[in-house]
N, CA, C and O atoms as CSV, one atom per row, in Angstrom:
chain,resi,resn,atom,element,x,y,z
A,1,UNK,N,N,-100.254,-57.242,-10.405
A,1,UNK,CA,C,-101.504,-56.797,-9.830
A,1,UNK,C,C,-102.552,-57.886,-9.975
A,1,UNK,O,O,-102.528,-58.805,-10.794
A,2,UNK,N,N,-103.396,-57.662,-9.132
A,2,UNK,CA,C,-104.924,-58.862,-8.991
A,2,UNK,C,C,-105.906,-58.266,-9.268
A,2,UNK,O,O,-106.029,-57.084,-8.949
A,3,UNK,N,N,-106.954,-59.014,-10.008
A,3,UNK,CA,C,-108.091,-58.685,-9.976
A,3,UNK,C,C,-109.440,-59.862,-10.005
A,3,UNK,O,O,-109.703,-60.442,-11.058
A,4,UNK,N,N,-110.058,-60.064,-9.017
A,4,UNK,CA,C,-111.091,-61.004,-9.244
A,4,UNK,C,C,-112.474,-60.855,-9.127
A,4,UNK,O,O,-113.005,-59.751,-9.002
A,5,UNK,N,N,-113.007,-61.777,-9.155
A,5,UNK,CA,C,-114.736,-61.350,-9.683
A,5,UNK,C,C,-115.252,-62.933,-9.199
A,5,UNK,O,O,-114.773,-63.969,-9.660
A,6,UNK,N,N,-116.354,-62.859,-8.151
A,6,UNK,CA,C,-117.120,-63.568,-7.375
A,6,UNK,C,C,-118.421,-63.994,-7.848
A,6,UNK,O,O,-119.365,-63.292,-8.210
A,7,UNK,N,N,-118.318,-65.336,-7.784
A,7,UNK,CA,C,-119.911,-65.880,-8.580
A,7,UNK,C,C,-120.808,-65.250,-9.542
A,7,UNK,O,O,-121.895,-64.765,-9.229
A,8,UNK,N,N,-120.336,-65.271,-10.690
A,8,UNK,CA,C,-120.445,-64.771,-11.856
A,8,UNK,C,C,-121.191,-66.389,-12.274
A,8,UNK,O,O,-120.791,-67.544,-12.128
A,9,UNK,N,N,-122.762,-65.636,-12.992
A,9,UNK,CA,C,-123.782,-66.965,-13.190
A,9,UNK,C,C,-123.293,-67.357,-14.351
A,9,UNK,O,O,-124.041,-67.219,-15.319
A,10,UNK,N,N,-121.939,-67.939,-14.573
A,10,UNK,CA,C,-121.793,-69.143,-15.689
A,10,UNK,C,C,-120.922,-70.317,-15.280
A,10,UNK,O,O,-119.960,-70.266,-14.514
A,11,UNK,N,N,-121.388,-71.345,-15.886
A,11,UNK,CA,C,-120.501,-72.301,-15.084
A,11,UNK,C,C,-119.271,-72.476,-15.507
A,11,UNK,O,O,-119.057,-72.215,-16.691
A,12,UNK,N,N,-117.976,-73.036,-14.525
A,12,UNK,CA,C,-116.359,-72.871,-14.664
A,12,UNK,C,C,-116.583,-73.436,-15.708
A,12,UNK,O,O,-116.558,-72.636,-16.643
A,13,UNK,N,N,-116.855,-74.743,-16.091
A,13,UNK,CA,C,-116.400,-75.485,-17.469
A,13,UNK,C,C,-116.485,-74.591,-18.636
A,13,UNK,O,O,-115.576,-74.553,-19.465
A,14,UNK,N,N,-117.757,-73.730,-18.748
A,14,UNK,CA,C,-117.489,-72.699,-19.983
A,14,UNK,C,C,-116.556,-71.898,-19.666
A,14,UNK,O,O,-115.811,-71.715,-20.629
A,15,UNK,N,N,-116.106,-71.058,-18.304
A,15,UNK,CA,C,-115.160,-70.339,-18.726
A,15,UNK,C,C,-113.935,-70.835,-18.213
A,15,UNK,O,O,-113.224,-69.836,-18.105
A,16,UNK,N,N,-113.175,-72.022,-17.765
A,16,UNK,CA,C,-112.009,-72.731,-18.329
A,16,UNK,C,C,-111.504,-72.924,-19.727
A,16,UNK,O,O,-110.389,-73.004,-20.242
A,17,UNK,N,N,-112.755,-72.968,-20.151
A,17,UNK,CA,C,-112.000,-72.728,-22.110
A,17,UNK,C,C,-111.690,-72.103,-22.206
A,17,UNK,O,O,-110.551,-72.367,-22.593
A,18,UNK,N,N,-111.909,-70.254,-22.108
A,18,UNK,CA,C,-111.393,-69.187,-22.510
A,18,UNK,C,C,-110.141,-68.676,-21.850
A,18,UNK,O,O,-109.367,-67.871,-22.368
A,19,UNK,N,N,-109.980,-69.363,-20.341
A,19,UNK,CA,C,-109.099,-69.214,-19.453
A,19,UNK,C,C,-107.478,-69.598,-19.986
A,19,UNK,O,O,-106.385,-69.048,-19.851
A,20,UNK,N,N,-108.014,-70.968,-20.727
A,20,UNK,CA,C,-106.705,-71.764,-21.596
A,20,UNK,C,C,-106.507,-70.999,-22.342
A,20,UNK,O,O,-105.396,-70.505,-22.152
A,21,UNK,N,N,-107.258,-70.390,-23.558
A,21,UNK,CA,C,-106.065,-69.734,-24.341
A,21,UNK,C,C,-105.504,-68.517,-24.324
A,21,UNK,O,O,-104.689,-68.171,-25.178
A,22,UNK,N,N,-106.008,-67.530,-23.056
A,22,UNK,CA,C,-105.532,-66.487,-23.021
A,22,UNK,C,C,-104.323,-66.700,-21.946
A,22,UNK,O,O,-103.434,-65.876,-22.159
A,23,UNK,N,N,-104.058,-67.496,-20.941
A,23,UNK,CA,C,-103.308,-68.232,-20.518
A,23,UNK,C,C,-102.034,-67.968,-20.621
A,23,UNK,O,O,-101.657,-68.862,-21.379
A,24,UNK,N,N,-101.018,-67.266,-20.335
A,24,UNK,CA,C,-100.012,-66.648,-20.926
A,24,UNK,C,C,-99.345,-65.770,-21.837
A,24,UNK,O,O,-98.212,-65.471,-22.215
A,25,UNK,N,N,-100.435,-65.517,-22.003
A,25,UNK,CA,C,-100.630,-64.365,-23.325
A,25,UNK,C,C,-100.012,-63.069,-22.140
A,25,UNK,O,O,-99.858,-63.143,-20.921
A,26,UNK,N,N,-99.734,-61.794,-23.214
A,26,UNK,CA,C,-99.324,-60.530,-22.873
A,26,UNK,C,C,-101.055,-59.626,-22.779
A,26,UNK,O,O,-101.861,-59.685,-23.708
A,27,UNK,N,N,-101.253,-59.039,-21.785
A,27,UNK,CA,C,-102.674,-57.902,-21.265
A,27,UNK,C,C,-102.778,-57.716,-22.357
A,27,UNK,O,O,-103.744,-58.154,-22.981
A,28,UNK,N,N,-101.660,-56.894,-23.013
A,28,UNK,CA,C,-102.579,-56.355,-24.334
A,28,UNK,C,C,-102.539,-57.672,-25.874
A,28,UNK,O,O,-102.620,-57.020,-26.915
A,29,UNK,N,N,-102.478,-58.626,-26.057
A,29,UNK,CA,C,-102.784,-59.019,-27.107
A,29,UNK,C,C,-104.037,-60.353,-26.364
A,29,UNK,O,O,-104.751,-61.119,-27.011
A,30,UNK,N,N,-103.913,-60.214,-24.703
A,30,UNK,CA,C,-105.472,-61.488,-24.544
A,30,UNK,C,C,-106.608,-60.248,-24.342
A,30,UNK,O,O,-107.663,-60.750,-23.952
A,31,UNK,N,N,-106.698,-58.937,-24.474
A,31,UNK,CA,C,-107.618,-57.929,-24.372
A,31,UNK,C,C,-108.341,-57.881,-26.080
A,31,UNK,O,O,-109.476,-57.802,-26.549
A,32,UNK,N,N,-107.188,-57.962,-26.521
A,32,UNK,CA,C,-107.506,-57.552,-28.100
A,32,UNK,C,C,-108.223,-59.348,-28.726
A,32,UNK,O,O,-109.112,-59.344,-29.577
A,33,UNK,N,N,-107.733,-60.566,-28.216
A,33,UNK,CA,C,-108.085,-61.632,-28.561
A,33,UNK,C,C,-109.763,-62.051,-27.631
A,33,UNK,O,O,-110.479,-63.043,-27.771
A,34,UNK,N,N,-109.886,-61.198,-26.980
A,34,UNK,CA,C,-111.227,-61.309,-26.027
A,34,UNK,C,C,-112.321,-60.655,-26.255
A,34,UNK,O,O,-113.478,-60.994,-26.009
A,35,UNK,N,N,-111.853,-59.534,-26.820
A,35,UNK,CA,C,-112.819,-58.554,-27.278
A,35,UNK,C,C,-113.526,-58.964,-28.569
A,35,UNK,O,O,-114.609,-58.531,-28.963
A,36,UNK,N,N,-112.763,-59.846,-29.152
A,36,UNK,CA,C,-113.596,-60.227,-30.696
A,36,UNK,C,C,-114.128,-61.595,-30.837
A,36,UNK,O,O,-114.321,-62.286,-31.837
A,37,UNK,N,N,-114.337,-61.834,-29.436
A,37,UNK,CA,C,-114.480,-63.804,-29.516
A,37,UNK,C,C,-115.992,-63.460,-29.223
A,37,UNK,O,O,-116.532,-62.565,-28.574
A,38,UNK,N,N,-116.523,-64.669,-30.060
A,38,UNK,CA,C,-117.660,-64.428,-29.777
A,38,UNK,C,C,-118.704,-66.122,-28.361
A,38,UNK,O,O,-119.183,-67.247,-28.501
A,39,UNK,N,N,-118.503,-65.257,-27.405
A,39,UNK,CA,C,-118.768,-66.058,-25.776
A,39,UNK,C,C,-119.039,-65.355,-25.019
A,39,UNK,O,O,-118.767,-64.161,-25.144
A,40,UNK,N,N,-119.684,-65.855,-23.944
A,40,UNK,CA,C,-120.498,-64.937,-23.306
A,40,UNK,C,C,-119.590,-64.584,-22.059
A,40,UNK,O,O,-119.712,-63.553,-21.396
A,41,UNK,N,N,-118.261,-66.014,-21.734
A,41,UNK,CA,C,-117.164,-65.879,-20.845
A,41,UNK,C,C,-116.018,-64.552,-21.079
A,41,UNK,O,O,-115.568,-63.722,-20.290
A,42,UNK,N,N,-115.784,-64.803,-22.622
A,42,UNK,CA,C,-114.790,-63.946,-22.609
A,42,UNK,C,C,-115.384,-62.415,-22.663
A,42,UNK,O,O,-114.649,-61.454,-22.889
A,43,UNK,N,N,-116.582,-62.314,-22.465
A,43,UNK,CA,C,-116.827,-60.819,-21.987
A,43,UNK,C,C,-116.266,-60.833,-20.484
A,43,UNK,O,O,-115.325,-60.173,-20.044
A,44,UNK,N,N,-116.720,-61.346,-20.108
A,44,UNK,CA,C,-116.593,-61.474,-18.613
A,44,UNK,C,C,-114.519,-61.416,-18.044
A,44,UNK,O,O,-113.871,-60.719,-17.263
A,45,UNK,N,N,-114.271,-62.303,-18.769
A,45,UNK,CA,C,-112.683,-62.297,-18.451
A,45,UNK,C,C,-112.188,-61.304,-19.147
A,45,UNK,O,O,-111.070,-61.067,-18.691
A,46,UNK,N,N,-112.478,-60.495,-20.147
A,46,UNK,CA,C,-112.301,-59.265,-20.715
A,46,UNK,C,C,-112.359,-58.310,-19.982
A,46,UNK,O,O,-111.677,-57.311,-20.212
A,47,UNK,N,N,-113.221,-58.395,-18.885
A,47,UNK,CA,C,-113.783,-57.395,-18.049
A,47,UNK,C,C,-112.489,-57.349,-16.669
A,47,UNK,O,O,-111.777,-56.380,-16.406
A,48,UNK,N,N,-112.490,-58.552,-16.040
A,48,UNK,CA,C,-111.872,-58.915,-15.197
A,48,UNK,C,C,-110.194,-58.251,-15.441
A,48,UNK,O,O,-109.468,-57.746,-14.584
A,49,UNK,N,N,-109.929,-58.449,-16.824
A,49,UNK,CA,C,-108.213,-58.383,-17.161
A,49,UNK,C,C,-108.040,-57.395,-17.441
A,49,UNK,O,O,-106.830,-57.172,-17.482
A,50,UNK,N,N,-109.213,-55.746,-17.937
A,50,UNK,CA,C,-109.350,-54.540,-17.906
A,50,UNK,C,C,-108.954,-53.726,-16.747
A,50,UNK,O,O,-108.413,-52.620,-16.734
A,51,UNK,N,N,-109.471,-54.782,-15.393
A,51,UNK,CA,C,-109.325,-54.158,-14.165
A,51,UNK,C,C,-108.436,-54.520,-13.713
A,51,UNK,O,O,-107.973,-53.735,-12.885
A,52,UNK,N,N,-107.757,-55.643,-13.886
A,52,UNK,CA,C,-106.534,-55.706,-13.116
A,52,UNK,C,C,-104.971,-54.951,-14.230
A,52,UNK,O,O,-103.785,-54.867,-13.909
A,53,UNK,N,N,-105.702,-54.512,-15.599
A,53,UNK,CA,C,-104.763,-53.389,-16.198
A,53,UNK,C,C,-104.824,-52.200,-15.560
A,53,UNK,O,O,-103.784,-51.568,-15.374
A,54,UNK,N,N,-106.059,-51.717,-15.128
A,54,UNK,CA,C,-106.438,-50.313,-14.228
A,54,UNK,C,C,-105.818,-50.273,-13.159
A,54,UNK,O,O,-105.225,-49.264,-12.779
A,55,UNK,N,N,-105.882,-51.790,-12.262
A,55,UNK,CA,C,-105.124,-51.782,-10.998
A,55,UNK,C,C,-103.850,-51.484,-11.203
A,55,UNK,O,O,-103.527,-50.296,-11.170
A,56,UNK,N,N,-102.947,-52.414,-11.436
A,56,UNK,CA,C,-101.640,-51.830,-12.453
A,56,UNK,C,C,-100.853,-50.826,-13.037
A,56,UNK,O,O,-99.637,-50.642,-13.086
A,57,UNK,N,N,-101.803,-50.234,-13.457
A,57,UNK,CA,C,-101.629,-48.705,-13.998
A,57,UNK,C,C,-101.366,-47.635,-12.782
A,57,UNK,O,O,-100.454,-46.854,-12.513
A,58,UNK,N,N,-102.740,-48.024,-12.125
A,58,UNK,CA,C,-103.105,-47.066,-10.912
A,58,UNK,C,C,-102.030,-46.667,-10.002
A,58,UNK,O,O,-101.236,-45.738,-9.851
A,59,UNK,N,N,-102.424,-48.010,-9.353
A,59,UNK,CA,C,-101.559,-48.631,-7.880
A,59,UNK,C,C,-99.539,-48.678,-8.146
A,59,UNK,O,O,-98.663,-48.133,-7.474
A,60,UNK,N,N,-99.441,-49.467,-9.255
A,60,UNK,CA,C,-98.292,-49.275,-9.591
A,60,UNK,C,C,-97.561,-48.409,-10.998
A,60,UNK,O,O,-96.418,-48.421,-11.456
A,61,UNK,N,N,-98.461,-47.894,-11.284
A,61,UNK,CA,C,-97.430,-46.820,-12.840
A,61,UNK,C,C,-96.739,-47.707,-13.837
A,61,UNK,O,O,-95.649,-47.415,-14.328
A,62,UNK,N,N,-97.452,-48.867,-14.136
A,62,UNK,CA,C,-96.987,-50.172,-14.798
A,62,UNK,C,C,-97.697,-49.870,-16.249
A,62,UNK,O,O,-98.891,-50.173,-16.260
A,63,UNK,N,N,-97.259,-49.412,-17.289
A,63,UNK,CA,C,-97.673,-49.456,-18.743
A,63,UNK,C,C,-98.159,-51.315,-19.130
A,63,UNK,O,O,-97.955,-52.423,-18.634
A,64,UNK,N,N,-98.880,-50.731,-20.293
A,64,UNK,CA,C,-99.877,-52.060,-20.320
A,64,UNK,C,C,-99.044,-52.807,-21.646
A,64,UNK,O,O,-99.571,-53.889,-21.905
A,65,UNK,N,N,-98.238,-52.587,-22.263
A,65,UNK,CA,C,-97.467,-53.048,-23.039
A,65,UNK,C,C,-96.556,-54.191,-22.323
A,65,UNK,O,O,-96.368,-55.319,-22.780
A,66,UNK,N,N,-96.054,-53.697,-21.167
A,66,UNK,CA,C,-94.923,-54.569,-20.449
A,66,UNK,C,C,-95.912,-55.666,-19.387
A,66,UNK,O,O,-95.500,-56.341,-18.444
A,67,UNK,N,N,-97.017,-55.582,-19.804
A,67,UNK,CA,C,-98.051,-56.584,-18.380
A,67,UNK,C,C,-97.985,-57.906,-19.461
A,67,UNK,O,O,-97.856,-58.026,-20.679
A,68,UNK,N,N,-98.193,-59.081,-17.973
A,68,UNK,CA,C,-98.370,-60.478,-19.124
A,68,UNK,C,C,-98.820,-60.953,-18.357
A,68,UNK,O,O,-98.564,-60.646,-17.192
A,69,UNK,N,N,-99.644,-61.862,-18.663
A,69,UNK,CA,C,-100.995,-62.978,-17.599
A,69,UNK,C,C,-100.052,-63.965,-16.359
A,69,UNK,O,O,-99.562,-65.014,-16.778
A,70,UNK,N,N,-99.897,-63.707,-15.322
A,70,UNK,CA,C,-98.747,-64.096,-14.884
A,70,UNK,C,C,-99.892,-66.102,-14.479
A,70,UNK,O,O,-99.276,-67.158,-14.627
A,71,UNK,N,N,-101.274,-66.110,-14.069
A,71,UNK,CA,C,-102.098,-66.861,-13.600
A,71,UNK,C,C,-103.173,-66.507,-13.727
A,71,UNK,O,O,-103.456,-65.611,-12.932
A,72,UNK,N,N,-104.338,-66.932,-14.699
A,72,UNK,CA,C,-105.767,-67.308,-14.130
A,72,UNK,C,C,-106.548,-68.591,-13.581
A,72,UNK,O,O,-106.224,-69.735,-13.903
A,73,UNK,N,N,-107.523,-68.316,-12.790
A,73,UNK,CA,C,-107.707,-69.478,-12.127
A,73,UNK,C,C,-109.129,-69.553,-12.349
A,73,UNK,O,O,-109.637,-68.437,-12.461
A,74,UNK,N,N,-110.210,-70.858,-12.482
A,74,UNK,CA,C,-111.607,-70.336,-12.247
A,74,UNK,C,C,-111.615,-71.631,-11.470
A,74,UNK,O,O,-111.161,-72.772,-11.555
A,75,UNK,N,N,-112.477,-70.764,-10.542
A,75,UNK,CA,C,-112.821,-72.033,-9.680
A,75,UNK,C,C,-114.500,-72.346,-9.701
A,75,UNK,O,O,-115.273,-71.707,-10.416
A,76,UNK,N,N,-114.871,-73.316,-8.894
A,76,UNK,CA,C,-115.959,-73.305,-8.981
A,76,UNK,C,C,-116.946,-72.358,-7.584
A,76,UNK,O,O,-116.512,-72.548,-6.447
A,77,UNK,N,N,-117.936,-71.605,-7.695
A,77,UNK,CA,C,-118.480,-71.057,-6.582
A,77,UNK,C,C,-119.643,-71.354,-5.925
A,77,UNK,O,O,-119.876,-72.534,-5.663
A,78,UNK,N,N,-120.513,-70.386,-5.573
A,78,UNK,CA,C,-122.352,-70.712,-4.726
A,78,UNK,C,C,-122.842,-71.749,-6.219
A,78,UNK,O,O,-122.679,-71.263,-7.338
A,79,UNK,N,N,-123.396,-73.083,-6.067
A,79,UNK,CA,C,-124.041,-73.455,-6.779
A,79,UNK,C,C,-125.596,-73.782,-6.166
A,79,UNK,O,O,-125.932,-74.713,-5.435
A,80,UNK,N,N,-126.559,-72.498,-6.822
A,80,UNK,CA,C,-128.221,-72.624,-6.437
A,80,UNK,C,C,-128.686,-73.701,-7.391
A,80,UNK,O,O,-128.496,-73.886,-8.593
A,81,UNK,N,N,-129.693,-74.670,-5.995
A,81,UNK,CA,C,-130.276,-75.936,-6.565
A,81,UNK,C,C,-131.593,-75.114,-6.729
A,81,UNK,O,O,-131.905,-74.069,-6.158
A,82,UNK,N,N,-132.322,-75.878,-7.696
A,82,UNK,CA,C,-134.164,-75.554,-8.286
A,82,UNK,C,C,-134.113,-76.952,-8.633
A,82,UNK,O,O,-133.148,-77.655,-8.935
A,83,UNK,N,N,-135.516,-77.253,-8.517
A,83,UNK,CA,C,-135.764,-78.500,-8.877
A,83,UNK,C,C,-137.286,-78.093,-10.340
A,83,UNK,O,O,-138.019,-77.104,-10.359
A,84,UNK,N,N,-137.269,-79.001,-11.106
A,84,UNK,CA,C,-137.692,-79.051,-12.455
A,84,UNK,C,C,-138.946,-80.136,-12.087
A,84,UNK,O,O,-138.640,-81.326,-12.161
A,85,UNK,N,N,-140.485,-79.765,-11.654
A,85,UNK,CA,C,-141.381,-80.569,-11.501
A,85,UNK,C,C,-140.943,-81.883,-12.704
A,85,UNK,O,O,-140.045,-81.663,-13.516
A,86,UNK,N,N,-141.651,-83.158,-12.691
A,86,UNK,CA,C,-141.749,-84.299,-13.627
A,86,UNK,C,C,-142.752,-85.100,-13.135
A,86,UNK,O,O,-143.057,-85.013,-11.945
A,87,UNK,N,N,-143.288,-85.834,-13.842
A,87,UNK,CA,C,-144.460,-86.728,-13.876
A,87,UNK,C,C,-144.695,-87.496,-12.473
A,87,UNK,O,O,-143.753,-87.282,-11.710
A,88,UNK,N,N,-145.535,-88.198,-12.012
A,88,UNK,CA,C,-146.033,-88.729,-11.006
A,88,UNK,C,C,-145.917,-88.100,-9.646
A,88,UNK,O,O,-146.025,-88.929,-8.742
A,89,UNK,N,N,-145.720,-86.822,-9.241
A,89,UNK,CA,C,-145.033,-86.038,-8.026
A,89,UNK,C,C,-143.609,-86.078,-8.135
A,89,UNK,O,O,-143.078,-85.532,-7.168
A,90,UNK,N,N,-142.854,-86.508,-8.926
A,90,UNK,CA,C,-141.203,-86.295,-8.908
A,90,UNK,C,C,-140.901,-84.681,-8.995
A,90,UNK,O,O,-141.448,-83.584,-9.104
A,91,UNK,N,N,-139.802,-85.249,-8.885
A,91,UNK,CA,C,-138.797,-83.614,-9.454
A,91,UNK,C,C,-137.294,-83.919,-9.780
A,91,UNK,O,O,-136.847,-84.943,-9.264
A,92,UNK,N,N,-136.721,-83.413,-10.313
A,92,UNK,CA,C,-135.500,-83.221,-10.942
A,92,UNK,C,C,-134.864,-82.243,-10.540
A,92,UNK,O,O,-135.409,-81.141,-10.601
A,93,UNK,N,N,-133.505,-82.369,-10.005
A,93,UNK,CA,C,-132.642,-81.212,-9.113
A,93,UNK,C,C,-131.957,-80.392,-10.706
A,93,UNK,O,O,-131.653,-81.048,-11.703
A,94,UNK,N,N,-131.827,-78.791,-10.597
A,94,UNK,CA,C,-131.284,-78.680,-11.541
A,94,UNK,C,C,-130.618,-77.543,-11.050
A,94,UNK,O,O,-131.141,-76.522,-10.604
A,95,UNK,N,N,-129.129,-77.866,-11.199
A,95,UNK,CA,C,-127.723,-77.043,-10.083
A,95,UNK,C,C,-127.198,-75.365,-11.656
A,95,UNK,O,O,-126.729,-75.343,-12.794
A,96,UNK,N,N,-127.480,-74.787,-11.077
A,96,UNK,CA,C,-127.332,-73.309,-11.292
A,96,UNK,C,C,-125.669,-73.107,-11.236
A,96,UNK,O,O,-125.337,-72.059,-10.682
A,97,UNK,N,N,-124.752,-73.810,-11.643
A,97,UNK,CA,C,-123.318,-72.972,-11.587
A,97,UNK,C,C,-123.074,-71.483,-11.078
A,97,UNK,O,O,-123.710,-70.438,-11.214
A,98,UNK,N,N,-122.362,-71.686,-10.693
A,98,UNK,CA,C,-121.594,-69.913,-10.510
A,98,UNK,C,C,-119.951,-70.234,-10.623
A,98,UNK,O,O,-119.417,-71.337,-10.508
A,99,UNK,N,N,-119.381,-69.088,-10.854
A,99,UNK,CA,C,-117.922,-69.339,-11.072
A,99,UNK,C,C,-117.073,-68.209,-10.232
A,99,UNK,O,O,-117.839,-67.272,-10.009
A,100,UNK,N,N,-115.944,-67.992,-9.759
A,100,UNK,CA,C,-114.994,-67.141,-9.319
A,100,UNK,C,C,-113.487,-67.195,-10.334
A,100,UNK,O,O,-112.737,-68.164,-10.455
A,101,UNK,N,N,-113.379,-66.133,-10.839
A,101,UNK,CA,C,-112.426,-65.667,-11.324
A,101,UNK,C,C,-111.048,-65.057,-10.804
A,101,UNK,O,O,-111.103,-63.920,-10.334
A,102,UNK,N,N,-109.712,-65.764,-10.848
A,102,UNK,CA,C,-108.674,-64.833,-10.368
A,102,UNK,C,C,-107.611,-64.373,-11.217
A,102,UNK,O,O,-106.782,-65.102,-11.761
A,103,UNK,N,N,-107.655,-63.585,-11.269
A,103,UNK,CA,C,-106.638,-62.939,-12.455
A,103,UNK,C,C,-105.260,-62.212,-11.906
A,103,UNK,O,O,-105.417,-61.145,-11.312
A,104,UNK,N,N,-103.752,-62.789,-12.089
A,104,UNK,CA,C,-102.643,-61.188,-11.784
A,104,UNK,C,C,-101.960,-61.589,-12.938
A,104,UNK,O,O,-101.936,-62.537,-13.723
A,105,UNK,N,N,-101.390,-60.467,-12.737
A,105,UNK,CA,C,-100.666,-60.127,-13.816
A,105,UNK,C,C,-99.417,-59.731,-13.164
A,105,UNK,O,O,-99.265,-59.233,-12.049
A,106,UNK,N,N,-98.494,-60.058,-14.110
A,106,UNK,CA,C,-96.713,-59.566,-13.994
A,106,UNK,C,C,-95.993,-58.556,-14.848
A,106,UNK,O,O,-96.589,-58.244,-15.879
A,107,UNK,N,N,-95.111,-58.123,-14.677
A,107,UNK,CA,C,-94.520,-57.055,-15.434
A,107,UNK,C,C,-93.232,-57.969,-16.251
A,107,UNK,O,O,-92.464,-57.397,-17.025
């Protein structure tokens, strides 16, 4: 089953870290390793890997014991520019990340 989540305001590089170590892990021991990390990503991919256990469950009658991270992916998404006034009439561009999340899972 899939589950993904669209421009979520943090940038990929923070949540590529969390992506690596849950990364092959089994649903239920990267749920239980996500829930106690302390990041503001792995709420977020916590969230994401909840729903594609729900999908799973739902859609196919798949117990969450036998699920395992088959691929996550983060890519990069909408990045909003603002610019940061600076001295003499300048400005400074300052790029707002967003990220997209893809999550399935295998039996």
């Amino acid at each position: 089953m899939k589950a993904s989540v669209r421009n979520i305001r943090i940038s990929p590089k923070k949540l590529n870290v969390i992506a690596y170590i849950v990364r092959g892990m089994s649903a239920k021991d990267a749920l239980d390793t996500l829930r106690f990390m302390p990041k503001k990503g792995a709420n977020i991919i916590h969230d994401v890997l909840k729903s594609a256990v729900a999908n799973a469950s739902h859609n196919d009658s798949q117990e969450l014991a036998s699920l395992k991270i088959a691929s996550i992916s983060v890519t990069q998404g909408l990045v909003m520019k603002r610019i940061n006034p600076i001295s003499r009439g300048r400005a400074h561009r300052i790029l707002k990340r967003t990220s997209n999340v893809d999550l399935t899972l295998s039996a």
